[in-house]
TORPA-4810 file (N, C-alpha, C, O; in nm, 3 decimals):
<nodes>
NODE_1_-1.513_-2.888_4.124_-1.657_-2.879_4.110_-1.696_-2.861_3.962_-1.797_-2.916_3.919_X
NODE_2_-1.612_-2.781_3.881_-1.636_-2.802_3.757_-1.654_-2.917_3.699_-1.756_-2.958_3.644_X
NODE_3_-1.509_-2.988_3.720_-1.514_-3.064_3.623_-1.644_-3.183_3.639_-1.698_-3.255_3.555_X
NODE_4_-1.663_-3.168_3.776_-1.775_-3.272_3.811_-1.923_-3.260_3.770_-2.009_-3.348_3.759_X
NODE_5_-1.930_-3.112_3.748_-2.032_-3.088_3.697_-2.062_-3.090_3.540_-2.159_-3.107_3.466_X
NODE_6_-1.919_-3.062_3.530_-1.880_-3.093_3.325_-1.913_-3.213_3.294_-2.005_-3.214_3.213_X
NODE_7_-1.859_-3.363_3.339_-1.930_-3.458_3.326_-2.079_-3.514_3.375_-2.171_-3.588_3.342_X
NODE_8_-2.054_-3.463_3.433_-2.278_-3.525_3.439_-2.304_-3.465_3.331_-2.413_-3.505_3.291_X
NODE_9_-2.254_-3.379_3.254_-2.366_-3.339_3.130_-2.299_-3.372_2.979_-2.311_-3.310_2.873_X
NODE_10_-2.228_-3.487_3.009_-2.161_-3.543_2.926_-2.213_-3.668_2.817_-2.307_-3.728_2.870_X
NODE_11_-2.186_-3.713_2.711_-2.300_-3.824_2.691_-2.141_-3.889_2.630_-2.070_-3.863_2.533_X
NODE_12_-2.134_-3.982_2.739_-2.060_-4.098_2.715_-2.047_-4.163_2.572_-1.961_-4.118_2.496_X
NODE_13_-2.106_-4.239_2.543_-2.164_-4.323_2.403_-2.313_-4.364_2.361_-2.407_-4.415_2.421_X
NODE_14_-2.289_-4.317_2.223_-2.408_-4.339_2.134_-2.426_-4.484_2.103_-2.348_-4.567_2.149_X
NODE_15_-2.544_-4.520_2.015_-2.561_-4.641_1.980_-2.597_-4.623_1.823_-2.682_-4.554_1.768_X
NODE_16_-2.493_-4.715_1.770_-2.529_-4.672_1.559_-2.660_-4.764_1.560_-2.683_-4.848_1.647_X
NODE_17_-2.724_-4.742_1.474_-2.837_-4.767_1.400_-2.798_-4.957_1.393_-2.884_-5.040_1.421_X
NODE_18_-2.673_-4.988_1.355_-2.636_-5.122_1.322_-2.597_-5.176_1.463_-2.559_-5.293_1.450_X
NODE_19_-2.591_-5.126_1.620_-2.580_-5.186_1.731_-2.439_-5.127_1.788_-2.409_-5.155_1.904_X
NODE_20_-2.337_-5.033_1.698_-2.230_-5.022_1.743_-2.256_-4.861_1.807_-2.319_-4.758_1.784_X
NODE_21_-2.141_-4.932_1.920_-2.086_-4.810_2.045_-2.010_-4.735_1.963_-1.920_-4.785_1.896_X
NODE_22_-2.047_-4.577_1.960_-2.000_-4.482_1.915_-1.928_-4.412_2.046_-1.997_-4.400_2.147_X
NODE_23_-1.799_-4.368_2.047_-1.790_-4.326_2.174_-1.646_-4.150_2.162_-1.621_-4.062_2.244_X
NODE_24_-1.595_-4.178_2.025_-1.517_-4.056_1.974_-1.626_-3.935_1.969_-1.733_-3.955_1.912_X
NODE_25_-1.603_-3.832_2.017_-1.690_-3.732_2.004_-1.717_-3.664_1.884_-1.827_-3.609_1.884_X
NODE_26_-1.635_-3.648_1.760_-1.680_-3.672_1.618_-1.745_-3.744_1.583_-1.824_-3.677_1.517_X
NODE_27_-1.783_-3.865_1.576_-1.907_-4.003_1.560_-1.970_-3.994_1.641_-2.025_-4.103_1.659_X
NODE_28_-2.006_-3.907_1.724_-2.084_-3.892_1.831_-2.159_-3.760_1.762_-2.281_-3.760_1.773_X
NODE_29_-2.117_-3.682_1.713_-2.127_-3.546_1.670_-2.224_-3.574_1.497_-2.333_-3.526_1.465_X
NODE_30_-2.144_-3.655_1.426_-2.206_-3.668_1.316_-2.292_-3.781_1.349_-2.340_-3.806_1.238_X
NODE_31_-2.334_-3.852_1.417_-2.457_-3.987_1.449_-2.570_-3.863_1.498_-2.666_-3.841_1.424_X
NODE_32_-2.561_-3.817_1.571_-2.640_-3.723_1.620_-2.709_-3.597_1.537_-2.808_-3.530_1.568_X
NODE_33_-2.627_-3.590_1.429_-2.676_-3.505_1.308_-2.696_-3.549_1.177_-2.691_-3.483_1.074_X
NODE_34_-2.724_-3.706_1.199_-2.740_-3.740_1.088_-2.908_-3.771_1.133_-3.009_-3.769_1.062_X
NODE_35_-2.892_-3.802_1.294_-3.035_-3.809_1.321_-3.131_-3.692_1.313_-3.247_-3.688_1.269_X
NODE_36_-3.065_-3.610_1.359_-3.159_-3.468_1.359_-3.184_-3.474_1.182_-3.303_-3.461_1.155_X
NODE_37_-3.095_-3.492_1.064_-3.127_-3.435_0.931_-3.208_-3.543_0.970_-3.278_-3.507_1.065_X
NODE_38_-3.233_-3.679_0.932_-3.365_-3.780_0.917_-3.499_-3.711_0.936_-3.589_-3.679_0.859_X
NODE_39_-3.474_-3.698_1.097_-3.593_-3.618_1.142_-3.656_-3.492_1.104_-3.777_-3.473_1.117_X
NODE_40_-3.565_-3.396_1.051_-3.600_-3.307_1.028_-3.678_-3.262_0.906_-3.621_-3.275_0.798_X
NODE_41_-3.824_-3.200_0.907_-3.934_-3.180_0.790_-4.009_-3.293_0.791_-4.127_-3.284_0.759_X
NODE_42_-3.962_-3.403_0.823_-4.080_-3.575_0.875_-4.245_-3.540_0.945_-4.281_-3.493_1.054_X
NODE_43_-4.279_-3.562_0.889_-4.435_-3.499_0.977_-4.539_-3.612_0.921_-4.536_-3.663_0.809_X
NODE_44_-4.642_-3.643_1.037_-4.709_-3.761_1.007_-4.826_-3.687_0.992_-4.927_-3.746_1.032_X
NODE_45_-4.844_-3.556_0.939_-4.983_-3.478_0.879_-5.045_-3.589_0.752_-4.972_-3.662_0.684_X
NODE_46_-5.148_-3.583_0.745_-5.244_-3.660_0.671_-5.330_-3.580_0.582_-5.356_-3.595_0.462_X
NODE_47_-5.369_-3.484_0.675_-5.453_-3.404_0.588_-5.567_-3.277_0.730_-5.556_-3.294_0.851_X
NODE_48_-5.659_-3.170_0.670_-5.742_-3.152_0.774_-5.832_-3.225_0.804_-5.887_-3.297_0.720_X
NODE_49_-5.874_-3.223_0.954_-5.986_-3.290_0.927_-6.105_-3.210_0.965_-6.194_-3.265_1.029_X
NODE_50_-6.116_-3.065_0.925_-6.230_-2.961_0.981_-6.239_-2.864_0.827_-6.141_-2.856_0.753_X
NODE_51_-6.325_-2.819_0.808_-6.352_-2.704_0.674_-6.326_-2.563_0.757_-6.404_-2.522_0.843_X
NODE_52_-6.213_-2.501_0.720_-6.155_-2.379_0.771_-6.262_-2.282_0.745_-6.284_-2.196_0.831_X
NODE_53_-6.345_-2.288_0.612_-6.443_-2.198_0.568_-6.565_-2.164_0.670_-6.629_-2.059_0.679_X
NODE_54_-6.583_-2.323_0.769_-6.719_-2.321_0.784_-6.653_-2.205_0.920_-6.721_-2.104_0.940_X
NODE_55_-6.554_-2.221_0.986_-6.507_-2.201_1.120_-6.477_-2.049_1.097_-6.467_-1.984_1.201_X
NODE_56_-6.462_-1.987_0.989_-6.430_-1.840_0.992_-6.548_-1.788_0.930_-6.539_-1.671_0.893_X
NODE_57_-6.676_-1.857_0.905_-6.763_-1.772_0.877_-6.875_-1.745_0.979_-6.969_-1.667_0.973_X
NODE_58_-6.826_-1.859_1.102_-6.912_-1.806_1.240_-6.870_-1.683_1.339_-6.946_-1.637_1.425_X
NODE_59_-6.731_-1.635_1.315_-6.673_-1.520_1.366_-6.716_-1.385_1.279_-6.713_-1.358_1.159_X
NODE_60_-6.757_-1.316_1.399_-6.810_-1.187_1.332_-6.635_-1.120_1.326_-6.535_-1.157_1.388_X
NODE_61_-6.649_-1.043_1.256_-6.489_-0.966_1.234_-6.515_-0.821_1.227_-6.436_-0.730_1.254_X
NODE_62_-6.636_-0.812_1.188_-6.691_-0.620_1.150_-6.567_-0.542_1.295_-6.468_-0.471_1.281_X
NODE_63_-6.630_-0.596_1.416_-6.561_-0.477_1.478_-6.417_-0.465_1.519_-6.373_-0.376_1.592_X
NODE_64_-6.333_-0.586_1.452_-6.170_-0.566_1.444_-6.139_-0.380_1.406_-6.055_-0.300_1.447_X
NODE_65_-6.215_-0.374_1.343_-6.131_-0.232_1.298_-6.187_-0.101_1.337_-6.167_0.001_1.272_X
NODE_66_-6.275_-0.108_1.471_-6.358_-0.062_1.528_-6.214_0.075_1.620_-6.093_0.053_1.628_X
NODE_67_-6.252_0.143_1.647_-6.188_0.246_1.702_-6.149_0.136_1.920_-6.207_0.042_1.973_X
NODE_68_-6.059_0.202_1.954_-6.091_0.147_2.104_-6.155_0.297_2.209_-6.122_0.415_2.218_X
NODE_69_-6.271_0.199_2.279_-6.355_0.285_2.347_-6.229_0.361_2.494_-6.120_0.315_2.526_X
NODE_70_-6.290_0.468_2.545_-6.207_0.521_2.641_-6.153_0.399_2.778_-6.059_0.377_2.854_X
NODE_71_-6.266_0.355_2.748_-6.346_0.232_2.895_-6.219_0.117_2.916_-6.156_0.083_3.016_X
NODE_72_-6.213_0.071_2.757_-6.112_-0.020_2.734_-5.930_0.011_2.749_-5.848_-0.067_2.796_X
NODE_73_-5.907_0.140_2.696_-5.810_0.171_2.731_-5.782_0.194_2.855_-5.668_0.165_2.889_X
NODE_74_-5.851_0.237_2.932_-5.823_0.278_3.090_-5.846_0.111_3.139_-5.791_0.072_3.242_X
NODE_75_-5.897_0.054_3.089_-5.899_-0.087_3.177_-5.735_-0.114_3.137_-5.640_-0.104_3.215_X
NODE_76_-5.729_-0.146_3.005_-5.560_-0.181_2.999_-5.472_-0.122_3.069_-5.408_-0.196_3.144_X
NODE_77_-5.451_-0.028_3.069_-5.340_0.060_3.156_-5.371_0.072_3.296_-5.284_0.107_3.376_X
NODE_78_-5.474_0.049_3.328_-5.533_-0.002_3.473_-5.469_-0.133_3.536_-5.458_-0.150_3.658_X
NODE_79_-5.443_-0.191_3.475_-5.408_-0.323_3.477_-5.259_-0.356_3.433_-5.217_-0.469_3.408_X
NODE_80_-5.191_-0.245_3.427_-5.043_-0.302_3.342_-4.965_-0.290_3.552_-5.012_-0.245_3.657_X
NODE_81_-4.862_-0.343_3.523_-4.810_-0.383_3.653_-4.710_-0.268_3.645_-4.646_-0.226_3.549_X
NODE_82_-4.715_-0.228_3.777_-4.640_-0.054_3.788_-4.467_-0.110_3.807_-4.398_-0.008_3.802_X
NODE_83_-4.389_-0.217_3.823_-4.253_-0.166_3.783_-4.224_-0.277_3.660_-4.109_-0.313_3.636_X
NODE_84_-4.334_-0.327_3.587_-4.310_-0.407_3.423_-4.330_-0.341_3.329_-4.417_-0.261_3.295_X
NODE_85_-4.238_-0.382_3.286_-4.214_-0.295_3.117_-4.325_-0.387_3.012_-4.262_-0.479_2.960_X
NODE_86_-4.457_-0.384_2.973_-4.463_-0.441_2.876_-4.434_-0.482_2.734_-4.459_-0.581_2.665_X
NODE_87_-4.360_-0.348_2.713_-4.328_-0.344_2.553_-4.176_-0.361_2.618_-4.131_-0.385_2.730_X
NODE_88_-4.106_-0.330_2.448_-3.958_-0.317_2.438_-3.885_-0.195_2.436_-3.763_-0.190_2.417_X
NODE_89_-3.982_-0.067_2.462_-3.948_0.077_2.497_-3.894_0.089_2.636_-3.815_0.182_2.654_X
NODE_90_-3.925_0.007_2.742_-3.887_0.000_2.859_-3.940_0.059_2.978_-3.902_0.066_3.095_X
NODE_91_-4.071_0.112_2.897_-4.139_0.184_3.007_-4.200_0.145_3.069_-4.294_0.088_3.014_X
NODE_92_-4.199_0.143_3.215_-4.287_0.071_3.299_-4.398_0.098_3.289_-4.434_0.189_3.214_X
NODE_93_-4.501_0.010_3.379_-4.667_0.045_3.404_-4.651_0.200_3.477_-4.683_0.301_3.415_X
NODE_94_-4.612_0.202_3.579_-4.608_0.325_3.686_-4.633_0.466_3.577_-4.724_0.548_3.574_X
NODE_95_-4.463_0.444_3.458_-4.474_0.589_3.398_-4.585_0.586_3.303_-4.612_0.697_3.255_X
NODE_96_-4.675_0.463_3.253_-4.799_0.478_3.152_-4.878_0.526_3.208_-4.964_0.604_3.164_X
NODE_97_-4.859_0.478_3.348_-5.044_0.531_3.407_-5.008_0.676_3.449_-5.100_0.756_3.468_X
NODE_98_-4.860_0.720_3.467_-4.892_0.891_3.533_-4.892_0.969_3.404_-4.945_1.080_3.403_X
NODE_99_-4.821_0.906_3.264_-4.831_0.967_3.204_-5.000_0.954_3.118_-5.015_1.021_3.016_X
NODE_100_-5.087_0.890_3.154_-5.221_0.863_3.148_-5.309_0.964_3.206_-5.392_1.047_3.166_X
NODE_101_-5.263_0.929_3.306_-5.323_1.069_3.409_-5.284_1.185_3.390_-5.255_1.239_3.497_X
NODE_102_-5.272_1.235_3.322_-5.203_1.360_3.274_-5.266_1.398_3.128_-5.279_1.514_3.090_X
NODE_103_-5.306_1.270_3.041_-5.297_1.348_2.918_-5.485_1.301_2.882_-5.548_1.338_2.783_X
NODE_104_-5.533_1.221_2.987_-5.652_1.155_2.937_-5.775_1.226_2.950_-5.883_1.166_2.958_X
NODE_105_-5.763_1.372_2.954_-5.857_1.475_2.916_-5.839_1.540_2.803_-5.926_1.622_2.775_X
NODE_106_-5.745_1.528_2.724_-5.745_1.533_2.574_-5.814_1.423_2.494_-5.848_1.446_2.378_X
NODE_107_-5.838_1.292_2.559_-5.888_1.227_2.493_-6.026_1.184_2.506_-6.076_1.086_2.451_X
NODE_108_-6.081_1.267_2.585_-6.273_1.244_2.630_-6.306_1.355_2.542_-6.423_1.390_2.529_X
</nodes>
């Protein structure tokens, strides 16, 4: 079963640029990375075609740095899923919200 499955994901032979069957897995190896270098950093950008200025001066920004209201935080943690970890601390929703419920009269 391996091995059967080893070949289906096999790539038989390449085709060179000049029509020839590449079929040693070294010329298979460097045809294939000579394509990726070609390709690689190639970009058919032209230019913008929008004024970045006009588009960031219709966004208000004042209240980015605005404190977060009680309302909003309890909606988030309202909403986190009780056995997902959102962050990379590992703590689930379940222990945010009991540990929420516990401390969110220090913060009214």
């Amino acid at each position: 079963m391996a091995t059967i499955s080893h070949k289906r994901n096999f790539i038989v032979s390449l085709s060179n640029t000049d029509g020839t069957i590449v079929i040693d897995h070294e010329q298979k190896a460097n045809l294939l990375c000579t394509a990726f270098k070609h390709r690689l950093g190639v970009s058919e950008f032209t230019g913008m075609s929008y004024n970045l200025s006009n588009i960031l001066l219709e966004h208000n920004l004042k209240g980015l740095d605005a404190d977060f209201s009680q309302e909003e935080i309890e909606g988030v943690i309202r909403n986190l899923l009780n056995n997902h970890a959102p962050g990379p601390d590992g703590f689930i929703g379940l222990f945010i919200k009991k540990c929420w419920s516990t401390i969110k009269e220090d913060f009214i």
